[in-house]
C-alpha positions in Angstrom: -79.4 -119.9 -111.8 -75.9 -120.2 -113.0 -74.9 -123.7 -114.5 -71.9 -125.2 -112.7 -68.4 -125.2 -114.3 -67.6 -128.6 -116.0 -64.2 -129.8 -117.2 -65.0 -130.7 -121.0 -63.4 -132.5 -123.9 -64.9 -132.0 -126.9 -63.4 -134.4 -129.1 -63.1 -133.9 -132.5 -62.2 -130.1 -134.0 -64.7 -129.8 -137.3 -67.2 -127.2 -137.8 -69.5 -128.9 -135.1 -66.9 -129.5 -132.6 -65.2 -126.1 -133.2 -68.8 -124.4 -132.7 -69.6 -126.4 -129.6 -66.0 -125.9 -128.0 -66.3 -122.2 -128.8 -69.5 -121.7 -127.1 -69.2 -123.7 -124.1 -65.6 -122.0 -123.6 -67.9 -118.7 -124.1 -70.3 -120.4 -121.6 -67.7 -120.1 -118.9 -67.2 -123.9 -118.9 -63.2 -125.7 -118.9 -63.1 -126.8 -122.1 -60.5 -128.0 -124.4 -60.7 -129.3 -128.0 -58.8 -132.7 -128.9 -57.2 -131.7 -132.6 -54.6 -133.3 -135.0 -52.2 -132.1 -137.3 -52.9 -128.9 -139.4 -56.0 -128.1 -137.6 -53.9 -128.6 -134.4 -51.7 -125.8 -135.2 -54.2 -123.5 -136.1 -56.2 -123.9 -133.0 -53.0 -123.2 -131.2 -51.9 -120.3 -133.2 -55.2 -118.6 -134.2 -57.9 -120.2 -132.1 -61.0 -121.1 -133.3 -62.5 -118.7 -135.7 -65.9 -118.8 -136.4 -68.1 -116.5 -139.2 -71.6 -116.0 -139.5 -72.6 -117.2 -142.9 -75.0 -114.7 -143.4 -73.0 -111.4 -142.4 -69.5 -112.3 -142.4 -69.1 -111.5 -138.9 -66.2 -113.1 -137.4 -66.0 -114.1 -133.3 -62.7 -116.2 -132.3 -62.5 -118.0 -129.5 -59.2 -119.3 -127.7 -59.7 -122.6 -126.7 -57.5 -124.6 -125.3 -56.4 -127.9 -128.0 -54.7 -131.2 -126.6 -53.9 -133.7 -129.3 -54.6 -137.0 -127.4 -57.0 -138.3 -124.5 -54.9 -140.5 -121.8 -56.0 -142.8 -119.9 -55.4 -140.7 -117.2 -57.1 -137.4 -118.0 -60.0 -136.3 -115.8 -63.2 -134.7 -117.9 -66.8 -134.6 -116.1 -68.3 -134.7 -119.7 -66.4 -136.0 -123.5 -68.5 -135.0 -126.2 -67.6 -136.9 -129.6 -68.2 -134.7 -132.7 -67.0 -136.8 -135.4 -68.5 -138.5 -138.6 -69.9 -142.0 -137.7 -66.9 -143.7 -140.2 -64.5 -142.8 -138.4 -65.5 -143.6 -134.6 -64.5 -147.0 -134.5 -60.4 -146.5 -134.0 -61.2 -143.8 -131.4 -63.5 -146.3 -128.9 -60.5 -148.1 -127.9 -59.0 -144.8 -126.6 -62.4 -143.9 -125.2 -62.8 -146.7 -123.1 -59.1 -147.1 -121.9 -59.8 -143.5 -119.9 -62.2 -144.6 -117.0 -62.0 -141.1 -115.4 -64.7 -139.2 -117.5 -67.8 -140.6 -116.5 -69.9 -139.4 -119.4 -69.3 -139.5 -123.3 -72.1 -138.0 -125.3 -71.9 -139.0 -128.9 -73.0 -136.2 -131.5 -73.2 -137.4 -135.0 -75.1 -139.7 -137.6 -75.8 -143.3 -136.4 -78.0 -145.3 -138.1 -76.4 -148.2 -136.3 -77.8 -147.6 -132.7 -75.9 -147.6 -129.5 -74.5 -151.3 -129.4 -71.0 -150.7 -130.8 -70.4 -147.9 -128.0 -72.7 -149.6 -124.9 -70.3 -153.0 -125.6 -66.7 -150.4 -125.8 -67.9 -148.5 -122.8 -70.4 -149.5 -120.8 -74.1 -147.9 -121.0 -73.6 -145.9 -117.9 -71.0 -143.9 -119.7 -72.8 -142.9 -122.8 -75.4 -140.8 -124.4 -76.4 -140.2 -127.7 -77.1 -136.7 -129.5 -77.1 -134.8 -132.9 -75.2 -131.5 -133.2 -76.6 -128.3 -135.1 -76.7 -126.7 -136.9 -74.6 -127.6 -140.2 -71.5 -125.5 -141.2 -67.9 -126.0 -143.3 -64.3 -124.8 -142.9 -62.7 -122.7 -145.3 -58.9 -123.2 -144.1 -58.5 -121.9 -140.3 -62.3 -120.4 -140.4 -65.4 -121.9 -139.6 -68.6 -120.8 -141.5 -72.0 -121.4 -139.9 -75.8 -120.3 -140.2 -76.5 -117.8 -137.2 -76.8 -119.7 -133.6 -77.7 -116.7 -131.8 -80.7 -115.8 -129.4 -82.7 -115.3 -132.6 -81.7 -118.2 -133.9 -82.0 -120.7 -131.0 -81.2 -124.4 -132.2 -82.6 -127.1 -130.1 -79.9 -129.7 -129.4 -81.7 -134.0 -129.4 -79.9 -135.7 -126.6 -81.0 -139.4 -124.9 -80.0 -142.3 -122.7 -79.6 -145.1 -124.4 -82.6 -146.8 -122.8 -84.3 -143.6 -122.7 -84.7 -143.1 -119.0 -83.8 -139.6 -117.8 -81.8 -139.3 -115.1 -80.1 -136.8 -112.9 -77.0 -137.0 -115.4 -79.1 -136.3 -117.9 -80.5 -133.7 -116.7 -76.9 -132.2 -115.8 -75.7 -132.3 -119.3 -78.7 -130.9 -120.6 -78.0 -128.0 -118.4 -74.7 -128.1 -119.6 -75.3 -127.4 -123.2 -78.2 -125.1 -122.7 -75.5 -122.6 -121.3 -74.5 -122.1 -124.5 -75.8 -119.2 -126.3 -78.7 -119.6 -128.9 -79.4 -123.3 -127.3 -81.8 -125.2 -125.5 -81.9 -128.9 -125.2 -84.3 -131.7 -125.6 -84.3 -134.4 -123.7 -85.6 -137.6 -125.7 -86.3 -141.3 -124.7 -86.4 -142.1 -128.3 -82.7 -141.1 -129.3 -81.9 -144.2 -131.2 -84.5 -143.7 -133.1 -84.8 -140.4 -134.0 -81.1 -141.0 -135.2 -82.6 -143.4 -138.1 -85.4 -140.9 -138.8 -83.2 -138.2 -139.5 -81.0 -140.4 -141.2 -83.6 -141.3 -143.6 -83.9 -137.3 -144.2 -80.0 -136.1 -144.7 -78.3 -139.4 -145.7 -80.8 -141.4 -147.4 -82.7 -138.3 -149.2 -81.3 -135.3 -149.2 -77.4 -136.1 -149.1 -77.2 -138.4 -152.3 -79.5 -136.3 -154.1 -77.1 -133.1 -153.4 -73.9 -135.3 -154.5 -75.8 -136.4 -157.9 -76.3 -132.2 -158.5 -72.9 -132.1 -158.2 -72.8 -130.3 -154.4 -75.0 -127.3 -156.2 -77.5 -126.7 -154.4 -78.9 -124.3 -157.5 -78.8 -127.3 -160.1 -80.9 -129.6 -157.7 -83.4 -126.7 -156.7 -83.5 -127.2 -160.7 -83.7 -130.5 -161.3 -87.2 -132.0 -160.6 -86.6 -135.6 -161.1 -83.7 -135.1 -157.9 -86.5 -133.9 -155.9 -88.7 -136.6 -156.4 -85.8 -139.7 -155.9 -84.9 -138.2 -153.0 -88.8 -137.4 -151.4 -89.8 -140.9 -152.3 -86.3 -142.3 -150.5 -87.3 -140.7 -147.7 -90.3 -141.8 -147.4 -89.4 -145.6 -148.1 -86.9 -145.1 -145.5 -89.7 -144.0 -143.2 -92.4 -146.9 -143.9 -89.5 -149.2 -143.8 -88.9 -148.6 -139.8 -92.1 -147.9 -139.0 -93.9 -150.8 -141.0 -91.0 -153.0 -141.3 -88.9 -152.6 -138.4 -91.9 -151.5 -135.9 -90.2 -147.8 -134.9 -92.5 -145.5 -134.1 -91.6 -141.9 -135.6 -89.1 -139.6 -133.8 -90.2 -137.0 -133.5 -93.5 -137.7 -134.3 -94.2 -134.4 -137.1 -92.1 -137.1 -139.3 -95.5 -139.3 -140.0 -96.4 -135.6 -142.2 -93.6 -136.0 -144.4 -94.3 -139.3 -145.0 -97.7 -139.0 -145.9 -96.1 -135.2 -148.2 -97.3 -135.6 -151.5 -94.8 -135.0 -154.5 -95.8 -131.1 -156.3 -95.6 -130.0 -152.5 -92.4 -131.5 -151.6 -90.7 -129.9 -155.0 -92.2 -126.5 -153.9 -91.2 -127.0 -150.5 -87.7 -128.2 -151.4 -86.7 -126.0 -154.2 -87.3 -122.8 -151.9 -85.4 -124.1 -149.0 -83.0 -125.1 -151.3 -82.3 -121.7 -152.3 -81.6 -120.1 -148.6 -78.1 -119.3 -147.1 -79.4 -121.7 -144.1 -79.4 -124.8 -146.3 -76.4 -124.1 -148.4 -74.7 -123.8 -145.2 -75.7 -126.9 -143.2 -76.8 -129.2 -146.1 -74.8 -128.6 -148.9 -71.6 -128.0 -146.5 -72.0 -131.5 -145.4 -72.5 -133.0 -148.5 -69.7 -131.8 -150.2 -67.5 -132.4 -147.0 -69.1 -135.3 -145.7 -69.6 -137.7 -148.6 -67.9 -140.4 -147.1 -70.1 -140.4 -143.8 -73.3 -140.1 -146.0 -72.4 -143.3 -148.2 -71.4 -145.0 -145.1 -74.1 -144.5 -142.7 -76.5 -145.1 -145.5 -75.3 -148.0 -146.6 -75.6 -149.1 -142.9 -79.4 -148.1 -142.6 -80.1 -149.6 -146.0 -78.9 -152.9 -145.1 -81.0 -152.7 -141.8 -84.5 -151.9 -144.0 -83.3 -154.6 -146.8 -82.8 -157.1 -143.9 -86.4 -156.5 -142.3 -87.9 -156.7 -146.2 -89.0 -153.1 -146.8 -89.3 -151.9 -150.2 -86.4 -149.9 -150.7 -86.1 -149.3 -154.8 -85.5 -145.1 -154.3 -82.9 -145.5 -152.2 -81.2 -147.9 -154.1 -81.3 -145.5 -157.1 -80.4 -142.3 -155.3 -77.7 -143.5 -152.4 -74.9 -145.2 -155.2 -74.8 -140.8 -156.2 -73.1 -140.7 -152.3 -69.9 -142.6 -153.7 -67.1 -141.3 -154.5 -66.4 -140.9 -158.7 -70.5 -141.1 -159.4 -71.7 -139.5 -162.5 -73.8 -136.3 -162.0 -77.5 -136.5 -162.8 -78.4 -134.8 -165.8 -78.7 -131.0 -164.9 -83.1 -129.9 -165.2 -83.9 -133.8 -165.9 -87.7 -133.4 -165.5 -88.9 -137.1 -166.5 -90.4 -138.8 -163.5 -94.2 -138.0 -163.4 -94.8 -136.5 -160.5 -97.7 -138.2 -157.5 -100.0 -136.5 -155.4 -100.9 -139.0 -153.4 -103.5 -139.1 -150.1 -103.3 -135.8 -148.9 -104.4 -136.0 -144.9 -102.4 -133.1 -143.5 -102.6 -129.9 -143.4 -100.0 -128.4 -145.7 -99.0 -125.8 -143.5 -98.2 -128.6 -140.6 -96.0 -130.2 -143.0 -93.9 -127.1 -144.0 -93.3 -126.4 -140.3 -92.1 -130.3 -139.4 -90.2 -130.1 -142.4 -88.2 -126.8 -141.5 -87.9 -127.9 -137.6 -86.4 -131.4 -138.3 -84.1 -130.2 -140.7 -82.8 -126.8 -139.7 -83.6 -127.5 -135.2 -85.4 -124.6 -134.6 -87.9 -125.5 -132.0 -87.4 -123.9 -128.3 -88.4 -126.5 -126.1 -87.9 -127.7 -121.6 -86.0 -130.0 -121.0 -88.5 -133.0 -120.5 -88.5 -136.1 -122.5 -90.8 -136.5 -126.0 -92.9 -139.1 -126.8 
């Protein structure tokens, strides 16, 4: 069945937003990209230009760019592809235009959806997570393959988790995109924090302290470590301490990961052209999102009195002007811990939540 045409704003023109403009544009939808300044002009002149990482293959894709929302504009869905710092001067403008009635919000938030319900109203928003991870290299945009070999699943929810015929309707929106499918969660808000606890509490500070080098941290043991055991304080820390039960739930495996495997795990995925692309892109891009939304999610576990001492070593490597850790430092001993998994359960939770690559229906997930 072919998905209806929708009239789309996709608001915000980075590697995610670029991506997601240039494949619902492909997807036959009305789309137009809001951009500013230089980026503006390129979209205009060249369009949006995106390149596989892996082969260099180049696709461009002329979408049309506006460089404001009005009050009057008509969209049937806005979706906001920005870093969480710097969403609260464009909520004004989102809620003076009463015209589109849906805005989905793709990106980090570990601060849940009360600063957006209160701007906007809960029947107008959603929340979501955009994949996969890529970085612009002047007018082109380099990402991982998103193909129909490489299908990414794309997290989206209501904000009290219901799922409803609007739901459903942008869920079919986004899965006309190619190398897509959606899942439809009633746990968004908290899946947000578990990832968090995964890119911005773990593996983003750790990658800043390497020095965005993804080589010298597949190198440098003691990195690993910080940044398992950050992770995993992050997770006990809403489970335990602020009663959130995991989202999805293959994230109680890596909490219960023990150390050796984690290094193995880590310094191998560390290594591929997937992570250098999505992980170390945003890192070195991104640092001021990372140190902001984790300093947001720490003060949330510190608040409800988890124990927290990883995170407060690893996240400070997030600001801007750190000192690098020492290249190959191999001191921390390293902890096996209870191992209750299967090892080859945890590899595949670990690879899905970080890199999306799970086809599933569009149904909601416990």
């Amino acid at each position: 069945m072919t998905t209806p045409t929708r009239r789309i704003l996709v608001y915000g023109a980075g590697p995610l937003g670029s991506l997601l403009a240039a494949r619902l544009h492909e997807a036959g939808h009305d789309v137009a990209i809001l951009a500013r300044g230089e980026r503006l002009a390129q979209i205009k002149g060249r369009g949006i230009v995106l390149e596989d990482e892996e082969t260099g293959q180049q696709e461009t894709a002329h979408v049309p760019a506006v460089e404001a929302l009005r009050p009057e504009d008509r969209y049937d869905l806005i979706l906001v592809v920005l870093r969480h710092n710097h969403l609260a001067p464009i909520l004004p403008v989102l809620a003076s235009n009463r015209h589109s009635p849906t805005v989905l919000f793709m990106m980090n938030n570990a601060e849940g959806a009360g600063p957006l319900v209160e701007a906007l109203g809960p029947e107008r928003v959603l929340l979501g997570f955009p994949l996969p991870g890529g970085h612009r290299d002047g007018d082109v945009v380099r990402i991982v393959p998103v193909d129909e070999d490489h299908p990414y699943t794309l997290p989206i929810g209501e904000v009290d988790g219901a799922i409803r015929p609007r739901t459903r309707e942008v869920a079919e929106v986004l899965s006309s995109m190619r190398g897509y499918d959606v899942d439809l969660r009633s746990d968004m808000e908290n899946w947000l924090k578990y990832h968090a606890c995964v890119t911005i509490l773990a593996l983003g500070p750790a990658v800043c302290a390497a020095g965005i080098d993804m080589e010298r941290l597949a190198r440098t043991r003691d990195l690993q470590l910080l940044s398992l055991r950050a992770m995993q304080q992050g997770f006990r820390g809403l489970r335990k301490d602020l009663g959130l039960p995991p989202a999805p739930r293959s994230f109680r495996a890596l909490e219960l990961l023990p150390e050796p495997i984690w290094v193995w795990l880590l310094s191998r995925m560390l290594r591929s052209g997937e992570a250098r692309a999505s992980i170390e892109g945003h890192s070195a891009a991104g640092r001021d999102e990372i140190a902001h939304v984790g300093r947001e999610l720490l003060a949330q576990l510190q608040a409800a009195g988890a124990e927290v001492s990883a995170i407060e070593e690893l996240l400070p490597f997030a600001e801007p002007g750190a000192e690098l850790w020492p290249d190959g430092a191999r001191s921390l001993p390293m902890r096996w811990g209870n191992m209750v998994v299967p090892v080859g359960a945890v590899v595949s939770a670990g690879l899905a939540v970080l890199f999306g690559r799970r086809r599933r229906a569009h149904r909601a997930r416990p």
